[in-house]
C-alpha positions, 0 to 999 in steps of 0.5 A: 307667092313671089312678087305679091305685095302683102299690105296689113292693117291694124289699130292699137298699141305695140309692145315696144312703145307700151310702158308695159309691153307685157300688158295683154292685147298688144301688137308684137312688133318683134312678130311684125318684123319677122312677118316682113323679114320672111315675104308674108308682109309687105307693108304694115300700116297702124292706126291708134298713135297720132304721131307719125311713128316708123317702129321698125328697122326694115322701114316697114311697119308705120303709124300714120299718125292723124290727118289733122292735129288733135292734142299738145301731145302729138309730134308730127301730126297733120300728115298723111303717109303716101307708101309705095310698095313694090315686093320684087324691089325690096323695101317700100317707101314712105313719105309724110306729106302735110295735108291738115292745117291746125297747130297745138303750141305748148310753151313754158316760161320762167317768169322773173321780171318785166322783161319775160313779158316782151319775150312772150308778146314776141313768141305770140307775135311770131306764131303762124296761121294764127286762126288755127293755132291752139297755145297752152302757156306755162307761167312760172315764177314771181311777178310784181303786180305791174309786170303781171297786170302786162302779161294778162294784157298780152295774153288777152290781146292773143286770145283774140288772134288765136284759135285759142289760148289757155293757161296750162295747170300743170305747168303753171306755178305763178306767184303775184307779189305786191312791190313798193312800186305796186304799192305806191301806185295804188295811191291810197291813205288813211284806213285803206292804205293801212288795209292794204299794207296788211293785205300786201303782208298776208300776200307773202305767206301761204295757203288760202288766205294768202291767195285770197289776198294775192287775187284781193291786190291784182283786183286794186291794181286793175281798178287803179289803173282803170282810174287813172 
């Protein structure tokens, strides 16, 4: 009927974002489309995608995505959409409008020397509503002992500020590696010093019991500086 605003809703996924877009029980946006172009449809809203997602051409066929962030994954999540559909004027209008107020923060950082530790203190120092922020951060690259006992301080010190903050595996390749400096501030002699330099040396190397001396030697460092 002319005039009539149709509105349809749905929930899962769509051929054109599905890595399969042949997979059975998926939404054909072609078949929306065309559903729009010809009057039957006014406006299709969807629901399963958090993020705010418009799929079509016409500007008609939306994911809302979700009222309040729930996942690092998300873009533009926090909004609702308002859609204003009048089918004698022609296309609807949508506006996102942000109604949640929780963030998800992932941040990667190449790691090589002291100074990434006063770039991530500032990234930290930076960030809004603090209370409702969650932050994964991704650390890689080759620290000395000092430099990495200062970015478990500025991390620390964030965890008490934030919602949350955790260390991402999958983007976390941080190797800690005693220098001369490191070493000479441990102020050990005799039998412990020998021990440490074997301990320092087997750090280099690979597989478990590298690791075990790497975790062995950011132990000493920490009971160290306690001492002093």
């Amino acid at each position: 009927e002319p005039g009539v605003a149709r509105i349809a809703v749905g929930h899962g996924g769509v051929d054109s974002q599905a890595p399969d877009p042949l997979a059975p029980g998926l939404v054909s946006l072609l078949s929306l489309e065309r559903a729009v172009a010809d009057g039957l449809i006014s406006y299709v809203a969807l629901g399963d995608r958090h993020s705010v997602t418009d799929l079509s051409t016409s500007g008609a066929v939306w994911y809302s995505g979700a009222p309040l962030a729930t996942d690092f994954r998300e873009v533009a999540p926090n909004k609702a959409l308002v859609v204003e559909v009048d089918a004698s004027t022609g296309p609807p209008t949508v506006q996102p409008v942000e109604i949640g107020q929780w963030h998800f923060v992932s941040e990667t950082f190449e790691v090589d020397g002291p100074e990434i530790v006063v770039d991530i203190r500032s990234f930290l120092a930076e960030l809004c509503d603090k209370e409702r922020t969650v932050v994964k951060l991704g650390l890689v690259g080759t620290v000395s002992l000092s430099t990495n006992a200062a970015l478990e301080d500025v991390i620390d010190r964030s965890r008490d500020l934030l919602a949350a903050l955790v260390l991402a595996d999958e983007h976390s390749e941080l190797v800690v590696l005693a220098d001369g400096v490191d070493l000479g501030e441990l102020d050990l002699s005799g039998f412990a010093q020998t021990a440490l330099i074997e301990i320092a040396d087997t750090a280099k190397g690979n597989g478990d019991g590298a690791e075990v001396s790497r975790n062995a030697l950011m132990l000493l460092h920490r009971l160290a500086a306690r001492r002093s």
